[in-house]
PDB file of the backbone (N, CA, C, O) and the ligand in Angstrom, with CONECT records:
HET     ZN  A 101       1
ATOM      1  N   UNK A   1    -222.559   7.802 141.957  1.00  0.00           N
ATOM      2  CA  UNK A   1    -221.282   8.088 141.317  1.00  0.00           C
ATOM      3  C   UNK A   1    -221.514   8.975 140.087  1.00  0.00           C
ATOM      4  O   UNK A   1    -222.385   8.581 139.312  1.00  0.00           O
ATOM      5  N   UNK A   2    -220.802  10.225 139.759  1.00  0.00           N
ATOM      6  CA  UNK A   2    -220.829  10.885 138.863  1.00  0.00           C
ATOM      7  C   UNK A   2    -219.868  10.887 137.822  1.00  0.00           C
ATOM      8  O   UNK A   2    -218.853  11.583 137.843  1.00  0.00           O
ATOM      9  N   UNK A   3    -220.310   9.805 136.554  1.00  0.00           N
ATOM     10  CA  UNK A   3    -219.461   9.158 135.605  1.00  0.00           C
ATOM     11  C   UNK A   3    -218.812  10.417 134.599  1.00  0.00           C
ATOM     12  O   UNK A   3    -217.769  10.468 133.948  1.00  0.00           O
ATOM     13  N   UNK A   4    -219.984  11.442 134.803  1.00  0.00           N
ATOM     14  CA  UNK A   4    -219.384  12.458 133.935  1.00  0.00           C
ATOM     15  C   UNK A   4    -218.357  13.478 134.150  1.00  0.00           C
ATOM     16  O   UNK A   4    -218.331  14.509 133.477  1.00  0.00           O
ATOM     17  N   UNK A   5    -217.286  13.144 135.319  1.00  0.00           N
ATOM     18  CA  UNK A   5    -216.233  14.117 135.816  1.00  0.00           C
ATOM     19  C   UNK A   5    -215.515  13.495 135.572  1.00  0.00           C
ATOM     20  O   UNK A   5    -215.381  12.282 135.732  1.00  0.00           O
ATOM     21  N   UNK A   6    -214.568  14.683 134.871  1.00  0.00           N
ATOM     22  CA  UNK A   6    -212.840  13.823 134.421  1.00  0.00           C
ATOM     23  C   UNK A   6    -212.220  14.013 135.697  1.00  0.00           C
ATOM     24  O   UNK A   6    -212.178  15.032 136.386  1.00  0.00           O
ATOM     25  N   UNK A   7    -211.523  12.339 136.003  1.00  0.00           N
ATOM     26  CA  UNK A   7    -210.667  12.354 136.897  1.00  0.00           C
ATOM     27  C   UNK A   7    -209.276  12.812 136.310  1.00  0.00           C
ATOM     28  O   UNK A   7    -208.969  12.675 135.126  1.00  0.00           O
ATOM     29  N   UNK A   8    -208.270  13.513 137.523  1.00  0.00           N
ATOM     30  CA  UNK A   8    -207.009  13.906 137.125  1.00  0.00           C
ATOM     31  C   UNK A   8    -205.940  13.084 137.295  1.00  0.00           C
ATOM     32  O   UNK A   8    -206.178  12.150 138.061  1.00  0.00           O
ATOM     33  N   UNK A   9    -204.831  13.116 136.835  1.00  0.00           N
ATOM     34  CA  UNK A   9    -203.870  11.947 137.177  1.00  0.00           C
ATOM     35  C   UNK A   9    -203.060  12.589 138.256  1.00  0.00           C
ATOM     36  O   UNK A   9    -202.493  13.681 138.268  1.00  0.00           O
ATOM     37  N   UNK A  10    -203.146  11.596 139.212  1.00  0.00           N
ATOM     38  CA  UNK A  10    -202.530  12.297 140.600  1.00  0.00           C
ATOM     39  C   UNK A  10    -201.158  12.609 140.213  1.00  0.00           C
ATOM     40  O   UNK A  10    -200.750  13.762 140.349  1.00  0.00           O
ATOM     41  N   UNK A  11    -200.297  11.557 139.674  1.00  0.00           N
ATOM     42  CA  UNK A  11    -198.972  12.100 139.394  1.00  0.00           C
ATOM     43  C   UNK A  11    -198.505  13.257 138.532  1.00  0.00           C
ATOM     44  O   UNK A  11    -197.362  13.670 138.728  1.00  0.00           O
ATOM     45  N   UNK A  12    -199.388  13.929 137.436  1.00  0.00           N
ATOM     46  CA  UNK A  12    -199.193  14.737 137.016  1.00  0.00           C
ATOM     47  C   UNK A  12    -199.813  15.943 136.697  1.00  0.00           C
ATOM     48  O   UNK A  12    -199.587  16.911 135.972  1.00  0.00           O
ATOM     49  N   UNK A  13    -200.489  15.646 137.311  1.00  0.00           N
ATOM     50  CA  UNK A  13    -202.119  17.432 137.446  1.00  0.00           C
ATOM     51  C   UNK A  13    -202.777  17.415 136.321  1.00  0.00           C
ATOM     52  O   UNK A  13    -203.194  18.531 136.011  1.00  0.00           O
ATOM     53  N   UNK A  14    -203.014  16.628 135.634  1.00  0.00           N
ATOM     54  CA  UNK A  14    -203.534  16.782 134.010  1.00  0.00           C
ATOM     55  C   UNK A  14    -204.892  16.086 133.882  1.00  0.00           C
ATOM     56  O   UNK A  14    -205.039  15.164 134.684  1.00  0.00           O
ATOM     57  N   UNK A  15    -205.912  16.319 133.060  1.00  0.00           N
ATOM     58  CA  UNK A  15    -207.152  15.714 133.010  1.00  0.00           C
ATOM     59  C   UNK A  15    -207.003  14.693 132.359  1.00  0.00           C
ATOM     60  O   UNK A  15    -206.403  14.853 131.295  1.00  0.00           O
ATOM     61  N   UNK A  16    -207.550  12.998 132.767  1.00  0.00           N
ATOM     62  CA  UNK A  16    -207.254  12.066 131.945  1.00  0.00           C
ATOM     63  C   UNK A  16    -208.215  12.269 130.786  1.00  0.00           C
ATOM     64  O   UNK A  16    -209.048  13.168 130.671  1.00  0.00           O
ATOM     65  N   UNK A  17    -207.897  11.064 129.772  1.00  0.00           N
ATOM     66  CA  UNK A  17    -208.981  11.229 128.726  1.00  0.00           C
ATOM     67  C   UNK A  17    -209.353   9.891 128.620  1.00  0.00           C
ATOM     68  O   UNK A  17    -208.560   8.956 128.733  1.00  0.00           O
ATOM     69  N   UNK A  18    -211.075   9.737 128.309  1.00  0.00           N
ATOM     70  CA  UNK A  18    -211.530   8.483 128.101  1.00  0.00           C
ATOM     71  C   UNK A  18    -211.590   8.248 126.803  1.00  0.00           C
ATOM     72  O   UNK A  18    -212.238   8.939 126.017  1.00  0.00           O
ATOM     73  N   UNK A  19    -210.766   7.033 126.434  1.00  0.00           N
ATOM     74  CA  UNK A  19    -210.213   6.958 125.235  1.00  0.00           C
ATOM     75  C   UNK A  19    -210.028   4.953 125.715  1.00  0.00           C
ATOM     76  O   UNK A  19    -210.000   4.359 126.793  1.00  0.00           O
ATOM     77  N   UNK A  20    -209.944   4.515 124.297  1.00  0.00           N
ATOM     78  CA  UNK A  20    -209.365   2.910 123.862  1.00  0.00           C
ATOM     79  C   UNK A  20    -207.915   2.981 124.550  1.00  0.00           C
ATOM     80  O   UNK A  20    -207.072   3.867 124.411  1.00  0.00           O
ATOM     81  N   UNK A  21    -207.827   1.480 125.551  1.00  0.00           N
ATOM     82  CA  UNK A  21    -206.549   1.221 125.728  1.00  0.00           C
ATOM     83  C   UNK A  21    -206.416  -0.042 125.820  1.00  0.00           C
ATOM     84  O   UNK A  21    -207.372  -0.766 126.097  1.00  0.00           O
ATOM     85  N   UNK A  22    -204.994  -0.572 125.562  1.00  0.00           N
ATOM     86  CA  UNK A  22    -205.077  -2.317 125.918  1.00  0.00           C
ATOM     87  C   UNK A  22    -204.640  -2.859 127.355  1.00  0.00           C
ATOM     88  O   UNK A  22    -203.607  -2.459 127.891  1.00  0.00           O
ATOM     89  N   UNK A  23    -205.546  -3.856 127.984  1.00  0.00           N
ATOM     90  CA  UNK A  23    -205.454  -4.397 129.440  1.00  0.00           C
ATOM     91  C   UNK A  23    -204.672  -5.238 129.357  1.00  0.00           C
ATOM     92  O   UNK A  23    -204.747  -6.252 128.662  1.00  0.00           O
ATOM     93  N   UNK A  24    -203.620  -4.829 130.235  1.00  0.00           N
ATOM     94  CA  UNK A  24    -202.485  -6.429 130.201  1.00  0.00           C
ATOM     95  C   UNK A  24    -202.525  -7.036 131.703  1.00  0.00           C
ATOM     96  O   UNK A  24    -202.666  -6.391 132.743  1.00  0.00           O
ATOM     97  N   UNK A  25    -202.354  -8.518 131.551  1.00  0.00           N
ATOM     98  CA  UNK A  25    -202.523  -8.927 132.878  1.00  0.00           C
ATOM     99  C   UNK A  25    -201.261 -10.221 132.520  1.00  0.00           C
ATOM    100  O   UNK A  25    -201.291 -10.942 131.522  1.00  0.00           O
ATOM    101  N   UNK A  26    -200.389 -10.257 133.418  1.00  0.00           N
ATOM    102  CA  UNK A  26    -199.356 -11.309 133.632  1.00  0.00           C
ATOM    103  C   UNK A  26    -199.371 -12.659 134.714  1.00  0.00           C
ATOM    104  O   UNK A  26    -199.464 -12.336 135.898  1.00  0.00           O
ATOM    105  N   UNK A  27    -199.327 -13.459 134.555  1.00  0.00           N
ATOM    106  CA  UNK A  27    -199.213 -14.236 135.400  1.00  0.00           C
ATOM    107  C   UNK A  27    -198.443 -15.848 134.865  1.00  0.00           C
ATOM    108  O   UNK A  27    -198.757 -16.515 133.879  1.00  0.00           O
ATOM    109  N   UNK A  28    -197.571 -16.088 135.703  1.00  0.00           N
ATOM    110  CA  UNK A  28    -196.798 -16.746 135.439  1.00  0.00           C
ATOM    111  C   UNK A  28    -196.257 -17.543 133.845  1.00  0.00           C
ATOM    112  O   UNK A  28    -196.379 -18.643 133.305  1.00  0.00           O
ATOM    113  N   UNK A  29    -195.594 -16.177 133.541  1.00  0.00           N
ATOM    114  CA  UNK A  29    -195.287 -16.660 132.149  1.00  0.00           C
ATOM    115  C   UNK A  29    -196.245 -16.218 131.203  1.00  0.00           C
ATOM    116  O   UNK A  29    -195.884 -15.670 130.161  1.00  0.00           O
ATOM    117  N   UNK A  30    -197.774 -16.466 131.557  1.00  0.00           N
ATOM    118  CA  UNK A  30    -198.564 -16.354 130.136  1.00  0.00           C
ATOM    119  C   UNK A  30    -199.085 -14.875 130.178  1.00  0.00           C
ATOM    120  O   UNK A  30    -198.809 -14.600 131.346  1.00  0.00           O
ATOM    121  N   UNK A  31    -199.467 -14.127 129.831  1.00  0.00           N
ATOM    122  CA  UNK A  31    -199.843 -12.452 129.175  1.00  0.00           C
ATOM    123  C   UNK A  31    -201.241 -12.585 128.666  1.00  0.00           C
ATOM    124  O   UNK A  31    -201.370 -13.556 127.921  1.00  0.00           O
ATOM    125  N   UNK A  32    -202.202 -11.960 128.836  1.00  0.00           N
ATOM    126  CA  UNK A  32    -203.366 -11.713 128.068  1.00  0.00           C
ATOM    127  C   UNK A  32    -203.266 -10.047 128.123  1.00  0.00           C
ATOM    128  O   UNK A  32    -202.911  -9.148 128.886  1.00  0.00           O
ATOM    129  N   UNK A  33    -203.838 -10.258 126.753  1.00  0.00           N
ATOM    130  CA  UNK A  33    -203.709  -8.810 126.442  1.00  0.00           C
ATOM    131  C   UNK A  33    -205.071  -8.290 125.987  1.00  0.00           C
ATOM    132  O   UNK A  33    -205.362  -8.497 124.809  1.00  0.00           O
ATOM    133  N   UNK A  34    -205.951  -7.640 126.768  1.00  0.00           N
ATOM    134  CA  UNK A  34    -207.171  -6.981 125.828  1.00  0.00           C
ATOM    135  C   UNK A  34    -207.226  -5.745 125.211  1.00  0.00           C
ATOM    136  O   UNK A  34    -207.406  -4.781 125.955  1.00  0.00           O
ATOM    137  N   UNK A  35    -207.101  -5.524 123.883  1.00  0.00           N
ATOM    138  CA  UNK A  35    -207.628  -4.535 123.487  1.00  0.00           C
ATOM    139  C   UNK A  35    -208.921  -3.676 123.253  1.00  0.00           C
ATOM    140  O   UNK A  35    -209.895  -4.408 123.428  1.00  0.00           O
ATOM    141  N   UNK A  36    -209.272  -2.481 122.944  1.00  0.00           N
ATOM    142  CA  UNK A  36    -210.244  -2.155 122.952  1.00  0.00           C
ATOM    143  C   UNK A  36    -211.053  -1.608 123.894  1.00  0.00           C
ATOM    144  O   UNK A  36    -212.174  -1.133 123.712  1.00  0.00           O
ATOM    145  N   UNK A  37    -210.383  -1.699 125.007  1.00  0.00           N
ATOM    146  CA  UNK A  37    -211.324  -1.658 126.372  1.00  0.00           C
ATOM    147  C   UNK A  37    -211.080  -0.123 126.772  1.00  0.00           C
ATOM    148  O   UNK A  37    -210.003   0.468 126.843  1.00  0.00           O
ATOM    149  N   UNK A  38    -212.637   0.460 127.064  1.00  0.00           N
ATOM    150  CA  UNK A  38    -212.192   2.053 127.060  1.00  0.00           C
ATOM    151  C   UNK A  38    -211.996   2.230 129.024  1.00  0.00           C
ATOM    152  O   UNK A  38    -212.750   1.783 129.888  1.00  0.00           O
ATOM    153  N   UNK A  39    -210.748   3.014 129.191  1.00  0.00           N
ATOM    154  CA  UNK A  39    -210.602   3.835 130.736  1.00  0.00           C
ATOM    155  C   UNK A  39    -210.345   5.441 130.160  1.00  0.00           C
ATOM    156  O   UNK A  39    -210.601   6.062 129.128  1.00  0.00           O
ATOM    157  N   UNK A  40    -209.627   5.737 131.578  1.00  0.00           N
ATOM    158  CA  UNK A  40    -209.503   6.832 131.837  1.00  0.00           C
ATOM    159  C   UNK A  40    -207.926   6.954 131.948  1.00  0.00           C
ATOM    160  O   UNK A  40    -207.310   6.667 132.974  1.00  0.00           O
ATOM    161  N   UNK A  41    -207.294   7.450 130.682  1.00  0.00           N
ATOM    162  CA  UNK A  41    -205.801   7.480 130.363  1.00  0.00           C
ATOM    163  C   UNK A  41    -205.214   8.657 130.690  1.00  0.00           C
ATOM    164  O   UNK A  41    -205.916   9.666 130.634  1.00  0.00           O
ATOM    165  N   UNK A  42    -204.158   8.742 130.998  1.00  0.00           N
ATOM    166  CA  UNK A  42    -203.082   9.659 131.384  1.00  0.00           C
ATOM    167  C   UNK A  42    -202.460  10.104 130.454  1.00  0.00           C
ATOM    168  O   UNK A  42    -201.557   9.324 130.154  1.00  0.00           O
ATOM    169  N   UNK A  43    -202.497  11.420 129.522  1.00  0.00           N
ATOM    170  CA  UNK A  43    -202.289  12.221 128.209  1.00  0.00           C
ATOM    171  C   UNK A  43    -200.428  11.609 128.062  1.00  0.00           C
ATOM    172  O   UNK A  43    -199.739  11.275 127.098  1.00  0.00           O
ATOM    173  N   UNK A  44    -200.147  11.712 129.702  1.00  0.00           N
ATOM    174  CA  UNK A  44    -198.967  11.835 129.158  1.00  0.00           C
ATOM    175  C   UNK A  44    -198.073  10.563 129.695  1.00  0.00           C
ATOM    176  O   UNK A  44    -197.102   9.963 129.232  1.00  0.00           O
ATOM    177  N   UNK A  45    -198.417  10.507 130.219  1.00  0.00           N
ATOM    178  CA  UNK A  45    -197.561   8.777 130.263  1.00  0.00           C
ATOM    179  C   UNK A  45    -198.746   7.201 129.939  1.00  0.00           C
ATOM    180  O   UNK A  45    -198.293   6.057 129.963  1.00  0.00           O
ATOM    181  N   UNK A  46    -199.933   7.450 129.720  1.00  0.00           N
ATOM    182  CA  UNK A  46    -200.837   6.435 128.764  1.00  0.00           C
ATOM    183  C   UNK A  46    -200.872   5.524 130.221  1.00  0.00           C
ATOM    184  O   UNK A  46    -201.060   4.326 130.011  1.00  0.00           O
ATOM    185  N   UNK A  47    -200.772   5.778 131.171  1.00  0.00           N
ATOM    186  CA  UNK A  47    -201.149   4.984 132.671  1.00  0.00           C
ATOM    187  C   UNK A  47    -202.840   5.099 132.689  1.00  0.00           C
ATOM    188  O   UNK A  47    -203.516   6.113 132.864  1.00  0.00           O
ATOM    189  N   UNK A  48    -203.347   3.528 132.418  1.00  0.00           N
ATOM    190  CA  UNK A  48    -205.121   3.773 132.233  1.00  0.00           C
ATOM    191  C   UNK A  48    -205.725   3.321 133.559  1.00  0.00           C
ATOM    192  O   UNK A  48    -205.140   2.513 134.280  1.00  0.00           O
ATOM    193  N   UNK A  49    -207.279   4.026 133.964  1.00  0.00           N
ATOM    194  CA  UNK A  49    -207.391   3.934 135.187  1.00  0.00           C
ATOM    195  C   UNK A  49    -208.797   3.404 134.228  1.00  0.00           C
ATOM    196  O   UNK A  49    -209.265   3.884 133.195  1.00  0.00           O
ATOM    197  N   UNK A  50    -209.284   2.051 135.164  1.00  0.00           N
ATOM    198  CA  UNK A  50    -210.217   1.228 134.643  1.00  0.00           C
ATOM    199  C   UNK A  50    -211.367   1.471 135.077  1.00  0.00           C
ATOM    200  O   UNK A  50    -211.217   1.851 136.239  1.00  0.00           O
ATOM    201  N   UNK A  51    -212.773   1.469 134.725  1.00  0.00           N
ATOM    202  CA  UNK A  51    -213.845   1.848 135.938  1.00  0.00           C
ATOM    203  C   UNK A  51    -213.966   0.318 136.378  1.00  0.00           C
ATOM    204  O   UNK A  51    -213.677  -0.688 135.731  1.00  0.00           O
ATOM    205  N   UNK A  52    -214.439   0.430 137.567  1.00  0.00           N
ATOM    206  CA  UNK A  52    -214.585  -0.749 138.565  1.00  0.00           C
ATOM    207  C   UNK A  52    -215.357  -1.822 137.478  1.00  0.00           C
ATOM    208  O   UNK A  52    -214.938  -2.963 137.281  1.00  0.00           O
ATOM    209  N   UNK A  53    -216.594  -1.228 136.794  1.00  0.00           N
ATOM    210  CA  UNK A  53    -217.282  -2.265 135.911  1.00  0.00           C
ATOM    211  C   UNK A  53    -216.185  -2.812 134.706  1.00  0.00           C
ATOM    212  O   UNK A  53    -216.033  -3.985 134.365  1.00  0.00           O
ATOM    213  N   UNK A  54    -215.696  -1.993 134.335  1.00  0.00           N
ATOM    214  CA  UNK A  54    -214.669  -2.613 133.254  1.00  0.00           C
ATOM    215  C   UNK A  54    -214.244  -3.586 134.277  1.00  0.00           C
ATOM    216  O   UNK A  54    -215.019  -4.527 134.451  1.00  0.00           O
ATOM    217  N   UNK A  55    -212.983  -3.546 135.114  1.00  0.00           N
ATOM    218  CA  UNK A  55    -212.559  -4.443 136.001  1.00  0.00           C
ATOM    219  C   UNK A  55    -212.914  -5.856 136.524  1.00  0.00           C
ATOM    220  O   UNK A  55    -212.263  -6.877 136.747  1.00  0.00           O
ATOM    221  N   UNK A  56    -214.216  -5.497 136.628  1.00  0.00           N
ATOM    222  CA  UNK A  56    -215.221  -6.959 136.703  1.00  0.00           C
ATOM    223  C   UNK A  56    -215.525  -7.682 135.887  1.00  0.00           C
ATOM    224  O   UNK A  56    -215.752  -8.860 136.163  1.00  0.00           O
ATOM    225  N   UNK A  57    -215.621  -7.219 134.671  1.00  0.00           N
ATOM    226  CA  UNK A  57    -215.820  -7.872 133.468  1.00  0.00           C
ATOM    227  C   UNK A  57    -214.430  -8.299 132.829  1.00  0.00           C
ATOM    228  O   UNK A  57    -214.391  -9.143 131.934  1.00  0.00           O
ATOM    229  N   UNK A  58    -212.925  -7.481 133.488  1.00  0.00           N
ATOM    230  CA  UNK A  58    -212.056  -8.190 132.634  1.00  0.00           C
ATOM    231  C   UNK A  58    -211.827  -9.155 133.515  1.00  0.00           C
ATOM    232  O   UNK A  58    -211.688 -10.268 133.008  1.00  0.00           O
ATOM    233  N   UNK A  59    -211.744  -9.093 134.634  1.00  0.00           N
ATOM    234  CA  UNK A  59    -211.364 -10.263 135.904  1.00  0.00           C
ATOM    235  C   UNK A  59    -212.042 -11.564 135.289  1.00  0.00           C
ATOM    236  O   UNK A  59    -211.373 -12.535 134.936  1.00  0.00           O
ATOM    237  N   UNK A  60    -213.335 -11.502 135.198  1.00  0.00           N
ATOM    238  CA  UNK A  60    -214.218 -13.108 134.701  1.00  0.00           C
ATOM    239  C   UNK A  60    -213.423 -13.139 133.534  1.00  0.00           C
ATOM    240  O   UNK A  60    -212.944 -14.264 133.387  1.00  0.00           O
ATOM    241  N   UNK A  61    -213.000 -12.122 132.395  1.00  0.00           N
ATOM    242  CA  UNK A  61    -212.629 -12.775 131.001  1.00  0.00           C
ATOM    243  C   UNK A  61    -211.127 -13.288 131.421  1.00  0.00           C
ATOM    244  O   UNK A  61    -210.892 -14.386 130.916  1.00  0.00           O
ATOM    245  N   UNK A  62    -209.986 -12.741 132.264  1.00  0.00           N
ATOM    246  CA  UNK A  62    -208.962 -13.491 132.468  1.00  0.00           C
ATOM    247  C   UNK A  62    -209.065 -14.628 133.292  1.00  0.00           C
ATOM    248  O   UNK A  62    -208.190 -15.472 133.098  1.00  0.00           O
ATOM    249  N   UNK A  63    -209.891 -14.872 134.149  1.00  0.00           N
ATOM    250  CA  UNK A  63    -210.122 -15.878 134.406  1.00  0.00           C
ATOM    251  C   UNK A  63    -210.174 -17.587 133.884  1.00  0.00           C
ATOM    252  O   UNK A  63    -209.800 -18.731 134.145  1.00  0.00           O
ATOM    253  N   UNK A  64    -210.986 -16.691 132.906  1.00  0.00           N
ATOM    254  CA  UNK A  64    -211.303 -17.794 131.733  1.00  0.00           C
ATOM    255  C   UNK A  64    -210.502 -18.234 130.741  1.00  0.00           C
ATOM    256  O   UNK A  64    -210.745 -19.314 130.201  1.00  0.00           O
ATOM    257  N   UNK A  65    -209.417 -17.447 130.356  1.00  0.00           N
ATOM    258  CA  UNK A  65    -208.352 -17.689 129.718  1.00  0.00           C
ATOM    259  C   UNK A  65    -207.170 -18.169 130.190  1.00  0.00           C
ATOM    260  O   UNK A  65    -206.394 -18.770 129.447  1.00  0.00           O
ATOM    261  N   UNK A  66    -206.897 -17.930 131.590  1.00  0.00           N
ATOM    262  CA  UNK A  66    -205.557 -18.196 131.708  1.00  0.00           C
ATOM    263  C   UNK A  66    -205.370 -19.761 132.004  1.00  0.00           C
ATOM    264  O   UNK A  66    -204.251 -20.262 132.119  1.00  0.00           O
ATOM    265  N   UNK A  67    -206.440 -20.415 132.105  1.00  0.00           N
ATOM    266  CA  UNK A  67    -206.564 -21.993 132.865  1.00  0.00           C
ATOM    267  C   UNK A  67    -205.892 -22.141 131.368  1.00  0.00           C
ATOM    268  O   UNK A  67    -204.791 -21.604 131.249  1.00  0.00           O
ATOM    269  N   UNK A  68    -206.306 -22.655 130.483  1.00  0.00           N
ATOM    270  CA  UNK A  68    -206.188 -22.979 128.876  1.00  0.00           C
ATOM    271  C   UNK A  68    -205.239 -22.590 128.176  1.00  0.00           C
ATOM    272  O   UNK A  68    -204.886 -23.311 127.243  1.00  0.00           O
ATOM    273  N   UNK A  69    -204.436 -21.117 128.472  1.00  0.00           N
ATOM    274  CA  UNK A  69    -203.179 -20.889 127.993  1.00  0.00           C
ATOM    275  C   UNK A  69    -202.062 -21.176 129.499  1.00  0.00           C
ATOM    276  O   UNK A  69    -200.853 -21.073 129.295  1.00  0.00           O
ATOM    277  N   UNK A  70    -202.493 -21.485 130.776  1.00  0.00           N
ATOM    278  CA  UNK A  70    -201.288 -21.753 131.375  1.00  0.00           C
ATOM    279  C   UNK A  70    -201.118 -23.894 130.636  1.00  0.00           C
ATOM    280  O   UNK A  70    -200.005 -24.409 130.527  1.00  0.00           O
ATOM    281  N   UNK A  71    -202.255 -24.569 130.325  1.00  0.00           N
ATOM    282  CA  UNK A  71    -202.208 -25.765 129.663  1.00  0.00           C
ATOM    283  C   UNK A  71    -201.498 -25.870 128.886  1.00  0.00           C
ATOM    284  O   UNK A  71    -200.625 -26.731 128.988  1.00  0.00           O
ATOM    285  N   UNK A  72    -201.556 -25.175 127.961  1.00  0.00           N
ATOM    286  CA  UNK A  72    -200.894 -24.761 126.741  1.00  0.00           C
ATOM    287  C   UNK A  72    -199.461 -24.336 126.885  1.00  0.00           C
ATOM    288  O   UNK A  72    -198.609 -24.553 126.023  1.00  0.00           O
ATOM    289  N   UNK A  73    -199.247 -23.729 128.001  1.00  0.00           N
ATOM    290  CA  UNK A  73    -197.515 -23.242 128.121  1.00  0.00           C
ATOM    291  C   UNK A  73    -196.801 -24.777 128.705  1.00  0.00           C
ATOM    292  O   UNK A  73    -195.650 -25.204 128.609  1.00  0.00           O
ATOM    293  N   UNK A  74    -198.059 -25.370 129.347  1.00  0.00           N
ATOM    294  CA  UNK A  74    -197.078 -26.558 130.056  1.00  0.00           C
ATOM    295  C   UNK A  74    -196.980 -27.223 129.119  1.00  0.00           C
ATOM    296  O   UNK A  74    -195.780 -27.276 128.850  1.00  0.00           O
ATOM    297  N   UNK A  75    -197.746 -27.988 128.184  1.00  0.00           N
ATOM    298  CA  UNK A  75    -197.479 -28.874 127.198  1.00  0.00           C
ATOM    299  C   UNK A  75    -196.317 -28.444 126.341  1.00  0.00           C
ATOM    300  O   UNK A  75    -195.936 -29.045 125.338  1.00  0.00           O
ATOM    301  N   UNK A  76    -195.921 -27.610 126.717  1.00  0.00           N
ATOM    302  CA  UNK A  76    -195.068 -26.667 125.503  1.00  0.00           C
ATOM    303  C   UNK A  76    -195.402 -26.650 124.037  1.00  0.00           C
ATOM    304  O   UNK A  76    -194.729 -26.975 123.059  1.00  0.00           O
ATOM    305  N   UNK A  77    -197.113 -25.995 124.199  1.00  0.00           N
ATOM    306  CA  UNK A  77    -197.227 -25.798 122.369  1.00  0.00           C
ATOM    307  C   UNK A  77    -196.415 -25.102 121.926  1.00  0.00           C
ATOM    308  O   UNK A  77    -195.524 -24.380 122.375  1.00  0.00           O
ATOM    309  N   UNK A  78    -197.016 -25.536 120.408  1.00  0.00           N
ATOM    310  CA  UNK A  78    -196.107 -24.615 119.087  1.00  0.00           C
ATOM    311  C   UNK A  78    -196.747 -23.696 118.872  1.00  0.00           C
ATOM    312  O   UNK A  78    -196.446 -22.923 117.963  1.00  0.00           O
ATOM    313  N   UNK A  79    -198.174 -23.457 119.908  1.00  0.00           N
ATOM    314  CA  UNK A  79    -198.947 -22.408 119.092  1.00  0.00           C
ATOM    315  C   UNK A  79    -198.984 -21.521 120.545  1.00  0.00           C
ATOM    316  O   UNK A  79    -199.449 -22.089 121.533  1.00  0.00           O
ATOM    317  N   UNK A  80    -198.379 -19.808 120.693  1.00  0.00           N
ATOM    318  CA  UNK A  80    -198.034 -19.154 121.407  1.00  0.00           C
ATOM    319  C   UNK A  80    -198.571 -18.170 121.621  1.00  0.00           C
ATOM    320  O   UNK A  80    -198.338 -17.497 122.625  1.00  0.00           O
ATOM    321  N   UNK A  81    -199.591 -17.792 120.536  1.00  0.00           N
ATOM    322  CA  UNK A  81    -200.388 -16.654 120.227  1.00  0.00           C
ATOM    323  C   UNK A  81    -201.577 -16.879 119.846  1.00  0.00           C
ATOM    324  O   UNK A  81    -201.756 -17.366 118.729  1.00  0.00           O
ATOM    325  N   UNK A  82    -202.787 -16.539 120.788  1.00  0.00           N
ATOM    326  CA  UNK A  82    -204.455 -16.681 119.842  1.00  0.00           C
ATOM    327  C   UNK A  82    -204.797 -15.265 119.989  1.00  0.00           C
ATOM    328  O   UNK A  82    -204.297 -14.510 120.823  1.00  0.00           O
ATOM    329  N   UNK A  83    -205.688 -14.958 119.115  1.00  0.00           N
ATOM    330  CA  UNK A  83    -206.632 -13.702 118.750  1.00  0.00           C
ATOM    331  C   UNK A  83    -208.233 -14.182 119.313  1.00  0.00           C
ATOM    332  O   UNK A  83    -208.629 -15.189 118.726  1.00  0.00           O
ATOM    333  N   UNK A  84    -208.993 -13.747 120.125  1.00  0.00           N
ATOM    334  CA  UNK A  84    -210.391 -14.565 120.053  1.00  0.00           C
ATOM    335  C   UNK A  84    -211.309 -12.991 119.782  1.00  0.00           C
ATOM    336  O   UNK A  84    -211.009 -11.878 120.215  1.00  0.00           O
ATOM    337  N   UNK A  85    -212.113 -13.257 119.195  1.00  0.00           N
ATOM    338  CA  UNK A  85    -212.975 -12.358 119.039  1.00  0.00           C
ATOM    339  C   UNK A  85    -214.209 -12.488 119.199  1.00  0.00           C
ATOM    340  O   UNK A  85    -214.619 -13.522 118.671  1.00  0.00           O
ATOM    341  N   UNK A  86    -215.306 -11.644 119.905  1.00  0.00           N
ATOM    342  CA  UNK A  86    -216.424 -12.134 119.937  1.00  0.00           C
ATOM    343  C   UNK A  86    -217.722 -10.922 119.660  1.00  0.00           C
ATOM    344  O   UNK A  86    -218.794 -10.815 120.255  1.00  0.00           O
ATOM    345  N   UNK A  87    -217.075  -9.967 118.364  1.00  0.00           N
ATOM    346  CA  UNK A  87    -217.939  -9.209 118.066  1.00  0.00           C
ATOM    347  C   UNK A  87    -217.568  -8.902 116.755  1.00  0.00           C
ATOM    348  O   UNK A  87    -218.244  -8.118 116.090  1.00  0.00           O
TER     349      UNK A  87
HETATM  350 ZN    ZN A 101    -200.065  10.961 134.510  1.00  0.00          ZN2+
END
């Protein structure tokens, strides 16, 4: 695989740019949101295309989160929002 070619965004003919974007993933009710995570963005509508390794690595991290915040939505906490950081 040749990491060093900009892919284009099919919908709009334009070269993406690899740049910081945030990963959102939904599932029933609860949202994780990662920031920081670099793809391959679309200049003009910010549509990010993930490399497969990013992907794998966010899949195990939502994984791991959503058991503990779908707990958390059922109990109906008061607490609705965490930040975790690990760098
Ligand atoms: Zn586009």
């Amino acid at each position: 695989m040749n990491t060093s070619q900009t892919p284009t965004c099919g919908q709009h003919r334009v070269p993406k740019e690899w740049r910081q974007t945030t990963f959102e993933y939904q599932e029933d009710g609860v949202s994780i949101r990662v920031p920081g995570v670099h793809a391959w963005v679309c200049p003009l509508d910010n549509e990010a295309s993930f490399t497969s390794e990013t992907v794998d690595e966010l899949i195990v991290t939502v994984r791991e989160l959503i058991g503990p915040a779908k707990r958390a939505r059922a109990r109906h906490s008061l607490v609705t929002e965490y930040i975790v950081k690990t760098g």
